[in-house]
Structure formats: structure tokens, C-alpha cells
C-alpha positions in Angstrom: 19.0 -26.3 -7.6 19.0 -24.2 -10.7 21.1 -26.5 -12.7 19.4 -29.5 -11.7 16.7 -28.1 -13.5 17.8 -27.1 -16.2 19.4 -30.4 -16.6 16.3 -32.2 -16.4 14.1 -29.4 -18.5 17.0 -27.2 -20.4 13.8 -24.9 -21.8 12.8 -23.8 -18.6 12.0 -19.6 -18.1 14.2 -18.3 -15.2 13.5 -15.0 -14.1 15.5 -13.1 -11.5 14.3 -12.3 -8.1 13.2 -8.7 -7.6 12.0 -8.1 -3.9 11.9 -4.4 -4.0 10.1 -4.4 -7.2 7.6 -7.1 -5.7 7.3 -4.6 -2.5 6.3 -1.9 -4.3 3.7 -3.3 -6.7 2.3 -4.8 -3.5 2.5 -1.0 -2.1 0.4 -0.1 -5.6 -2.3 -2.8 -5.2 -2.5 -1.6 -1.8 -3.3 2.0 -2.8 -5.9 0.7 -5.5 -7.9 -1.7 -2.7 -8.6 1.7 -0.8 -11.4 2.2 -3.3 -13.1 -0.3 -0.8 -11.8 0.9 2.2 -10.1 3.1 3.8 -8.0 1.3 6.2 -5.5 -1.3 3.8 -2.7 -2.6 5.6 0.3 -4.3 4.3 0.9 -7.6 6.1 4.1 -7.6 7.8 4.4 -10.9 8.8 6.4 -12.4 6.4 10.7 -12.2 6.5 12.1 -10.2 4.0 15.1 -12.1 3.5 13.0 -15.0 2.2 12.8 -16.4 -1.0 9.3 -17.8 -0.6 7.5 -14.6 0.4 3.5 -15.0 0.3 2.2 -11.2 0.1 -1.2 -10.2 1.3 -3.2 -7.5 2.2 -5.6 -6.8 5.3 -8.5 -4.6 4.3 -11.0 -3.5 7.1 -14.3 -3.2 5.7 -16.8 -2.7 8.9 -19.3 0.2 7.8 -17.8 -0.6 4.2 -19.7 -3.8 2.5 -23.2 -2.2 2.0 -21.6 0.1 -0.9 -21.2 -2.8 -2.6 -24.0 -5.3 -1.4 -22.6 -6.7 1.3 -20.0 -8.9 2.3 -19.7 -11.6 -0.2 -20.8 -9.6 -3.0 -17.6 -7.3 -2.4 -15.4 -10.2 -2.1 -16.5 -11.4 -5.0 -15.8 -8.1 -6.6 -11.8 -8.2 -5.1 -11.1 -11.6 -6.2 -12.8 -10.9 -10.2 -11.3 -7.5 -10.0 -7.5 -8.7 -8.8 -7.9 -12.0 -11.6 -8.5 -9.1 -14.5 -5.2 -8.1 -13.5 -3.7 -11.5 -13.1 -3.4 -11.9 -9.8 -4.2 -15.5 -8.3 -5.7 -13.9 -4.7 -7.1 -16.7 -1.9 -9.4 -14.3 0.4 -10.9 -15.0 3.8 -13.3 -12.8 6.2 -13.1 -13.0 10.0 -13.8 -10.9 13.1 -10.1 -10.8 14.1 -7.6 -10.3 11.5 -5.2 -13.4 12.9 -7.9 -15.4 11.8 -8.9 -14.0 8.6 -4.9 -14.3 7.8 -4.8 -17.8 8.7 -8.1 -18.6 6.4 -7.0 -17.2 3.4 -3.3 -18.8 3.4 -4.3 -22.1 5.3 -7.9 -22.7 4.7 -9.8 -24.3 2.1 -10.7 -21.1 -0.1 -13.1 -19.0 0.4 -13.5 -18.8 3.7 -16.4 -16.7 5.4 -16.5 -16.2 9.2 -19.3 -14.2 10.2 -19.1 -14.7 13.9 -16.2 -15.4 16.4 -17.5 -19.0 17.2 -17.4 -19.5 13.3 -13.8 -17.9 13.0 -12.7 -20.7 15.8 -14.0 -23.8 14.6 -13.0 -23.1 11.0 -9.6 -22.3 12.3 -9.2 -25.1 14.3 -7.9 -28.0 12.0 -5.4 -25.9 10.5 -1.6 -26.1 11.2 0.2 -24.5 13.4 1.9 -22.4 10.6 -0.8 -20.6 10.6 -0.5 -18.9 13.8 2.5 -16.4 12.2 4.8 -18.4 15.0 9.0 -17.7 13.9 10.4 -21.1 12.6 12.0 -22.5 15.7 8.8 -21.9 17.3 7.2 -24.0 14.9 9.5 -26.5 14.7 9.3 -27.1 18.3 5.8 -27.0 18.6 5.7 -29.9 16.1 8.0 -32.0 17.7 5.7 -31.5 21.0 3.5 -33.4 19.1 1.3 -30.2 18.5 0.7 -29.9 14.9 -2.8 -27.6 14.8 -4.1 -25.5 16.3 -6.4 -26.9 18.3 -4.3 -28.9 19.7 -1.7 -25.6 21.1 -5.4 -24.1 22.1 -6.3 -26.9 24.9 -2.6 -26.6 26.0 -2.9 -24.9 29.7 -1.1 -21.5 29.8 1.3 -22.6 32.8 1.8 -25.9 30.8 3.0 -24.2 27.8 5.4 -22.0 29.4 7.7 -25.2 31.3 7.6 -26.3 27.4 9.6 -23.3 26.4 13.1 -22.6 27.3 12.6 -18.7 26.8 9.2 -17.1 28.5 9.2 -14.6 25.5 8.4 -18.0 23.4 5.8 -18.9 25.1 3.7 -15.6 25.2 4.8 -15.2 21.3 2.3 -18.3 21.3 0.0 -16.9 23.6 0.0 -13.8 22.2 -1.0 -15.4 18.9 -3.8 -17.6 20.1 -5.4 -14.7 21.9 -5.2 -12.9 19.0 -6.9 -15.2 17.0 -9.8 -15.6 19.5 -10.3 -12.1 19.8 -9.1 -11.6 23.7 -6.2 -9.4 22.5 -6.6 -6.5 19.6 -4.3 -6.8 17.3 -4.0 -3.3 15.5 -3.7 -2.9 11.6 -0.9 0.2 10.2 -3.0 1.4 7.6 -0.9 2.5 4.5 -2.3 5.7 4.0 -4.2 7.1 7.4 -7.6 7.2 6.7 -9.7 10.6 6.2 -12.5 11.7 8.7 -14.8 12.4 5.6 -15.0 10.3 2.2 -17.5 9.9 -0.3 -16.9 6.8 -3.0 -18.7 6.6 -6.5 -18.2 3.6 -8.6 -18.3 4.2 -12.8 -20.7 1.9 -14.5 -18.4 3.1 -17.4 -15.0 3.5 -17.4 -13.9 7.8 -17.6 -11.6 8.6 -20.2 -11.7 12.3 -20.5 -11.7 15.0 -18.5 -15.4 15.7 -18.9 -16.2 12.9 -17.0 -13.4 13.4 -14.2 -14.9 16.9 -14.0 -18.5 15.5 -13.7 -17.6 13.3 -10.9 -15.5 15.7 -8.6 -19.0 17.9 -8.8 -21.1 15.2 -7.5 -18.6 13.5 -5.0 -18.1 17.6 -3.7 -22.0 17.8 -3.6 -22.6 15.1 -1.1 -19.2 15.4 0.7 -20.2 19.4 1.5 -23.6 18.6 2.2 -23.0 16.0 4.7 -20.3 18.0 6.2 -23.2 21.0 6.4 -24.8 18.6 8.6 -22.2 18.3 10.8 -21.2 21.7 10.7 -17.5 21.0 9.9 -15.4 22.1 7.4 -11.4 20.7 5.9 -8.2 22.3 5.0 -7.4 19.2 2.8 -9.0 17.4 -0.2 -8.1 14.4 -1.9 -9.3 13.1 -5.3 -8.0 9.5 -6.3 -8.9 8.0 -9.3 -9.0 4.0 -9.6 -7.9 2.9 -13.2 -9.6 -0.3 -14.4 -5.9 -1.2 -15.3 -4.9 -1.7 -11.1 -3.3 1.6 -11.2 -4.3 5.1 -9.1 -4.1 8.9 -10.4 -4.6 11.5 -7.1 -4.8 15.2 -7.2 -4.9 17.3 -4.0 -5.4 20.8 -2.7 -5.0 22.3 0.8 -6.9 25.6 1.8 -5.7 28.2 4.4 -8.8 27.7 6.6 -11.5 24.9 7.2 -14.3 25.4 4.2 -16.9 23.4 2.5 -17.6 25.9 -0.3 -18.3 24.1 -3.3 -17.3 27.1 -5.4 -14.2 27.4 -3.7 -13.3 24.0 -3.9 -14.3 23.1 -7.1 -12.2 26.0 -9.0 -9.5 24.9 -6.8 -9.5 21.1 -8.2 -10.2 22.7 -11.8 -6.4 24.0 -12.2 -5.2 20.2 -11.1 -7.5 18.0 -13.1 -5.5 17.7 -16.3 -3.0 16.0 -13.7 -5.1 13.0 -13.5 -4.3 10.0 -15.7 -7.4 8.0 -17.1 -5.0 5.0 -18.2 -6.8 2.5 -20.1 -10.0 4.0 -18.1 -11.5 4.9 -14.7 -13.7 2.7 -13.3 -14.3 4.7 -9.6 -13.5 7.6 -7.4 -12.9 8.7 -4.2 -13.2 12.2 -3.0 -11.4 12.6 0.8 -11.8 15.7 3.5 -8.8 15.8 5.8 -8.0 18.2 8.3 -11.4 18.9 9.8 -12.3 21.4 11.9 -15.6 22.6 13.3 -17.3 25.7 11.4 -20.3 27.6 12.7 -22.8 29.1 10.9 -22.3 32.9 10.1 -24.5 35.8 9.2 -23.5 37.2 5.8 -26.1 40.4 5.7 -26.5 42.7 7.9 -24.0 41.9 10.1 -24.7 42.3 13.8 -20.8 42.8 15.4 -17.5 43.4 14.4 -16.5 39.5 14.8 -19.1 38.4 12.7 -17.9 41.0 9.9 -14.0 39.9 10.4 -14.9 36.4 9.8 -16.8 37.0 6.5 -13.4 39.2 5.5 -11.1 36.1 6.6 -12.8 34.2 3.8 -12.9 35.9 1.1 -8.9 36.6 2.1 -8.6 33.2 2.6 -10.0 32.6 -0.9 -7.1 34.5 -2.5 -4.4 32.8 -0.7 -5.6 29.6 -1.9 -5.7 30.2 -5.2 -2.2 31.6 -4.9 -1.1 28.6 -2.8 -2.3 25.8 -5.5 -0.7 27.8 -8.3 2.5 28.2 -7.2 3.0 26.0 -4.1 2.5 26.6 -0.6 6.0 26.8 0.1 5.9 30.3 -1.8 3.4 31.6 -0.2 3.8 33.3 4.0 1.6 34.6 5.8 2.3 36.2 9.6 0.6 34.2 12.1 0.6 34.5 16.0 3.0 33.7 18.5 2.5 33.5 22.8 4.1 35.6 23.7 3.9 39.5 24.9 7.1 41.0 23.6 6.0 43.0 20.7 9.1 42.0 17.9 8.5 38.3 18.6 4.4 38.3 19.0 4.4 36.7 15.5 6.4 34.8 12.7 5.9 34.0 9.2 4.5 30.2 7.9 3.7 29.0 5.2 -0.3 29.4 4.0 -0.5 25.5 4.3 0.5 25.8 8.0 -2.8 26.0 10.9 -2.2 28.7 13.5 -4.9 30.1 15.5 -5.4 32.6 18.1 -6.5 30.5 20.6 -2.9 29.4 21.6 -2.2 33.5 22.3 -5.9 34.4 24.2 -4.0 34.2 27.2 -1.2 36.6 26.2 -3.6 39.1 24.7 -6.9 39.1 26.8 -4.7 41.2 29.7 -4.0 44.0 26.5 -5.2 47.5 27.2 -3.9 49.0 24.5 -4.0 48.4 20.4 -1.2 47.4 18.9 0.1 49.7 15.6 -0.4 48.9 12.0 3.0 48.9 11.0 5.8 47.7 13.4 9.4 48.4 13.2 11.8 45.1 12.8 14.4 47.2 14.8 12.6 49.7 17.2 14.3 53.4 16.0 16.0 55.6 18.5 14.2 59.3 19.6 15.3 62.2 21.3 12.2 62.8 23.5 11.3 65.7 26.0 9.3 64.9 28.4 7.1 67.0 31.0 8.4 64.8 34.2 11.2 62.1 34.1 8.7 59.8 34.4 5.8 61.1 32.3 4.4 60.6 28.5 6.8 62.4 25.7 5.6 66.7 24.9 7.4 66.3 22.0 9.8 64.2 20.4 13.1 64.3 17.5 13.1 60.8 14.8 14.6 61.0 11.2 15.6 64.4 12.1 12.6 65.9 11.8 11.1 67.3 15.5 7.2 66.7 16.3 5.1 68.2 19.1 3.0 66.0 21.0 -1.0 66.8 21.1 -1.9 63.6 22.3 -0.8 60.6 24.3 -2.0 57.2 26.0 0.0 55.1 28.8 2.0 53.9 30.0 1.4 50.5 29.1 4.3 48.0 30.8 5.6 45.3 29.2 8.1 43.3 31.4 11.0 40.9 29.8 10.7 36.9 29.6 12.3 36.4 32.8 11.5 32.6 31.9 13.4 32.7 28.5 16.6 31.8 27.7 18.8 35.3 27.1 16.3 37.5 28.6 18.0 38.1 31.9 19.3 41.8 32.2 16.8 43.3 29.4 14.9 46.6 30.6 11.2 47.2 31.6 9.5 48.8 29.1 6.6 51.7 29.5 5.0 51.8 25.9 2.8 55.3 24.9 0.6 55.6 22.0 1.2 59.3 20.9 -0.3 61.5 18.0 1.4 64.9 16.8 0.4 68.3 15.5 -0.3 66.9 12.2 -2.5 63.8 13.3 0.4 61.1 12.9 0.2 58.2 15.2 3.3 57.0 17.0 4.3 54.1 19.4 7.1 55.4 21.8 8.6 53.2 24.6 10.9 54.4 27.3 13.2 51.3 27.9 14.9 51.4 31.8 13.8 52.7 35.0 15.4 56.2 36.7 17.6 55.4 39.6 19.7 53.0 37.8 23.2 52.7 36.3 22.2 53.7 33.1 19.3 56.5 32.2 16.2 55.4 30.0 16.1 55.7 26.8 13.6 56.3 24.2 12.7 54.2 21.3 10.0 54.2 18.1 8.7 50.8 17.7 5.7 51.4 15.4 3.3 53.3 13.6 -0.6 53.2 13.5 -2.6 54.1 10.1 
């Protein structure tokens, strides 16, 4: 107890328990260990409620150690780096990550198992503690007489489950054992998902203006874009984290409207953000991460060959602007209309935000049947007309709209558009027959004559848009 010892040493320090304060530096030292990989999970293993809490950290680095020359050479470089910051670390490398878990807390120090076989016979003379088991399971494993576990390991399966009162016991042990042999995956919740693209460059130097942050977003965009060229793919998001030789990290993103890998574009992007990033007592590495991907194809510029080719070109220098708009001020201030499936005219589209991915693909069903264009400029609230009309069922001769009459030189339809059956509230609404129309003076107008003749009400004529 407390008072026991400060009977027996009245100088002692005391210092209050702070879990949420430990929780969150762990969350910050998990953060900075994604300059080694991108996948860092917190272990969850431990009860919250305890006093006693051991914290760790699981960092997948498959693909990852030959940045850093190789295995043991980047452990080396976690355990130095995490002692500069005063943290006592025991690390251990395994194939599964039950055993690596059970290394580092259980083992000797540290531990290095290459292989499976190597993960099982190091494993083997340690306690059963070491399995992550809950405390009653534990304790009545140990007074079974089985105290490591190699001892639970030559148990038979059927055996072990008459030992247990609860079935769920037994295949929590199990569960555990296959686990640590490799027979059962045992997935890890990264803390931050990792990116598709990602491009690391260590600082032989720490960075401490902006010069240097400004020098290193160019390179790390020069190799992300060109491998990325490769591939021919493109991303909406980019991430640039900064590692501070202090433990802390300093991250400045930017999203574009559309898939790009301009380095222009991106680099003037990042330029308005860059102040935002906090050298500390120095930077000692980067990481520059493409989210978002999406597949781009290669486009003639010059000369262009077809219409499509010519839209897309116009798409990004739009898309250009609307960036620049949407890092500036937020992308929460900044709409754009984007497509809806549906073929009802008023609700064919809605406004998003820029940040917000809507393509056309999700309407080509809805719009390949179209025969007709659709006007420039459409009404909210289609506008009643007083048309005349040649036959009851024929295109308007002329027609009356904000009282001003206008003759008819020209018109194309009908074009029917049925209602939603489907949808909810679209019972009862009226067949519509829509005409494109153009008067004496070379106006164009988008009539539609809602109803059909024979019924309880006659049709009616409506404006719905204009084209030019």
C-alpha cells in the first residue's frame, strides 16, 4: 500500500495515475512508428481497468526492412530511436504476431524469429501468460499443472475441452495456440489505414525551415508521380507527415476534385499548406502518401482527335480551379452539381461538395436510352405556358410565357418520359411528352405537355428549360 511505503521510505515520488494521458501518448508513438511502416497497430490485449498495463505496439514491416537494411538493422534503429526519447522498449520479430507479442514481453530480449519453426521453439519455454489467455484461464491452466507453453501445446484438443467447464474456454486456448503457430490469421487494426502509394525519405540532417520541407515534398512528389506514371494511376488525396526527431508528427493534406499526378498541380497545392508544418526541435524524415486511387489513361493534348478526348483535357484544367478554391477555403464551401440515376429531369442531379467522387458511370444506364439533349439552363420549378397546338396531340405552333407570345419555327419530339412508378410518392404523376422548340427570333425552348387526352383532367403545358 501507499502508506506502507511511505512509512518505510517517507521521500518517495508519487505520481498519479493518468490512463487516458498514457493512451494517447501511446496513440502519438504509434503515429511516429509509421515512418517505418505503414500498418502500426495498437495492441489491444491488455484490460483497461488495470493498474499494471504493459503497452506495445505491432508494426508490420514485410516489403518494409530493405529501406533501412534489413531486419535487424531497423530494429536496431526503433529500439535507439524510442531510448532518445526515453522509452525502455523490449522488441521481438516473428512470422505471426502472437508470437512476436509473446517474445518481446516473455522472452529473453531481443528476440529474432526468422522462420515459423524458429518462432516455436523459442516460444516454447515460456509461460502460459504469454498466450494473452483472461486470468481465470490462466489460473486454471496452472493449477492443471500446465505452466508453458509447451506443455498446453502437446495437450490433445478433445483433452483440453473435458478440462474446461465452458467450451468457449477451451477454444479461447485454442484459438491462441493456433494463432501462435500460424494455423489461424490473426488480423492487425491498423491505426491509420494504410495508403495504396507511399514514398519515404529519411533526413541525414534534421529540417528546420521550410526550405528544406519544400525541397523534400519536390523529390518525394517526383518519384511518387513517376511511379504512379508507370502504373497509370492517378489520386484525389495526398498526405505529407513529417517525423520530428523529438517523437512527435506534423501532417499537411490536400484533396483534388479528380484523380491526378501532376506535379505542378500538386506541388502549388501543398505550397499554400506548408507553413502548417511544425519542424519542432527538427525533422529527421518524411513520408509523402497517395490515397484515393483511381486508374488514368493516357490522353492526347494536341490535336485532338474527338470530342471526348477534348472534354477530358477541359475537365482538368476545371478541375484545377476547383482545387485551388477547395484547399483555400475548405471543401465544405465549395459545390459542384454532379449526377444522379435517375431520368426525371428536376432530380437528374444534386449539389456535393468538390471533395465528394461522383461519376457518370453510375447514370450510363439512365442516359445511353437519351435521344434528345438536354437544355443549358433548367428551371427549378418548370413555368406554366399557354400553348396552341396544330392537333391535340402534336408539337406547340406557338406558345404565351412571361406574357410575351412566341411563334414556333421549329420543333423536335416528342420525347416521353414516364414517372418513377418504383419511387415512393410517384404514384398518380402524369406522363410527360417533352419538345425542344425554337421561335421566330432563334430562342430555344424545352416545352412538355404533362397528361394524356381522354382523361379527367386536360394536359397542360409547362417550360422546363432553356438551351444557349
Amino acid at each position: 500500500m501507499l502508506t506502507d511505503a511511505r512509512a518505510a521510505c517517507p521521500l518517495i515520488g508519487v505520481e498519479q495515475a493518468d490512463p487516458e494521458a498514457d493512451e494517447d501518448a501511446l496513440q502519438r508513438l504509434a503515429l511516429w512508428c509509421t515512418r517505418f511502416s505503414p500498418i502500426v497497430a495498437l495492441d489491444q490485449t491488455a484490460p483497461k481497468d488495470s493498474f499494471a498495463r504493459d503497452f506495445g505496439l505491432f508494426i508490420d514491416i514485410e516489403g518494409c526492412d530493405h529501406l533501412f537494411g534489413g531486419e535487424m538493422a531497423l530494429m536496431r534503429l526503433i529500439t535507439n530511436s524510442l531510448a532518445r526519447f526515453g522509452f525502455t522498449a523490449q522488441l521481438a520479430l516473428a512470422p505471426t504476431p502472437c508470437a512476436a507479442h509473446a517474445l518481446s514481453r516473455y522472452g529473453e530480449g531481443f528476440e529474432n524469429a526468422l522462420t515459423l519453426e524458429d518462432a516455436l521453439h523459442l516460444t516454447a519455454p515460456l509461460p502460459v501468460e504469454a498466450l494473452r489467455l483472461a486470468g481465470d484461464r490462466t489460473l486454471l491452466l496452472r493449477r492443471l499443472g500446465l505452466k508453458t507453453i509447451a506443455s498446453v501445446a502437446q495437450i490433445p484438443r478433445h483433452a483440453l475441452e473435458r478440462r474446461f467447464r465452458a467450451r468457449e474456454d477451451a477454444k479461447s486456448v485454442q484459438l491462441r495456440l493456433d494463432q501462435l503457430c500460424g494455423h489461424i490469421r490473426e488480423p492487425l487494426v491498423p491505426l491509420r489505414a494504410p495508403a495504396p502509394w507511399r514514398s519515404h525519405m529519411p533526413c541525414p540532417d534534421p529540417a528546420l525551415d521550410i526550405i528544406a520541407v519544400r525541397f523534400a515534398l519536390g523529390e518525394l512528389v517526383n518519384r511518387l508521380c513517376a511511379r504512379m506514371e508507370e502504373a497509370s494511376a492517378g489520386a484525389r488525396g495526398w498526405r505529407l507527415t513529417a517525423f520530428q526527431a523529438d517523437g512527435g508528427t506534423s501532417s499537411i493534406a490536400i484533396r483534388l476534385s479528380r484523380p491526378s499526378r501532376q506535379q505542378g498541380h500538386i506541388l502549388r497545392l501543398f505550397e499554400e499548406k506548408l507553413e502548417a508544418i511544425d519542424p519542432g526541435y527538427g525533422i529527421d524524415g518524411f513520408v509523402l502518401e497517395a490515397t484515393d486511387c483511381d486508374r488514368i489513361d493516357a490522353s492526347q493534348t494536341t490535336l485532338m482527335a474527338d470530342e471526348q478526348a477534348a472534354n477530358e483535357v477541359l475537365a482538368a484544367e476545371m478541375s484545377g480551379l476547383v482545387d485551388r478554391l477547395a484547399n483555400r477555403f475548405g471543401a465544405h464551401n465549395v459545390y459542384r452539381a454532379a449526377p444522379v440515376k435517375t431520368h426525371i429531369p428536376e432530380r437528374a442531379w444534386r449539389m456535393v461538395t468538390a471533395g465528394n467522387t461522383v461519376t457518370w458511370a453510375e447514370v450510363e444506364v439512365e442516359t445511353v436510352f437519351r435521344t434528345s439533349p438536354r437544355p443549358f439552363r433548367l428551371f427549378d420549378t418548370p413555368e406554366e405556358a399557354k400553348v396552341t397546338a396544330g392537333v391535340p396531340d402534336g408539337p406547340p405552333i406557338s406558345f404565351g410565357w412571361r406574357r410575351q407570345q412566341r411563334h414556333v419555327t421549329r420543333a423536335r419530339g416528342p420525347e416521353r418520359i414516364a414517372p418513377e412508378w418504383w419511387r415512393e410518392g410517384a404514384r398518380g404523376t402524369a406522363i410527360r411528352d417533352y419538345y425542344e422548340v425554337e421561335d421566330s427570333e432563334g430562342r430555344r425552348y424545352w416545352l412538355y405537355r404533362q397528361g394524356m387526352f381522354g382523361g379527367l383532367n386536360p394536359p397542360g403545358w409547362f417550360v422546363h428549360g432553356v438551351f444557349g
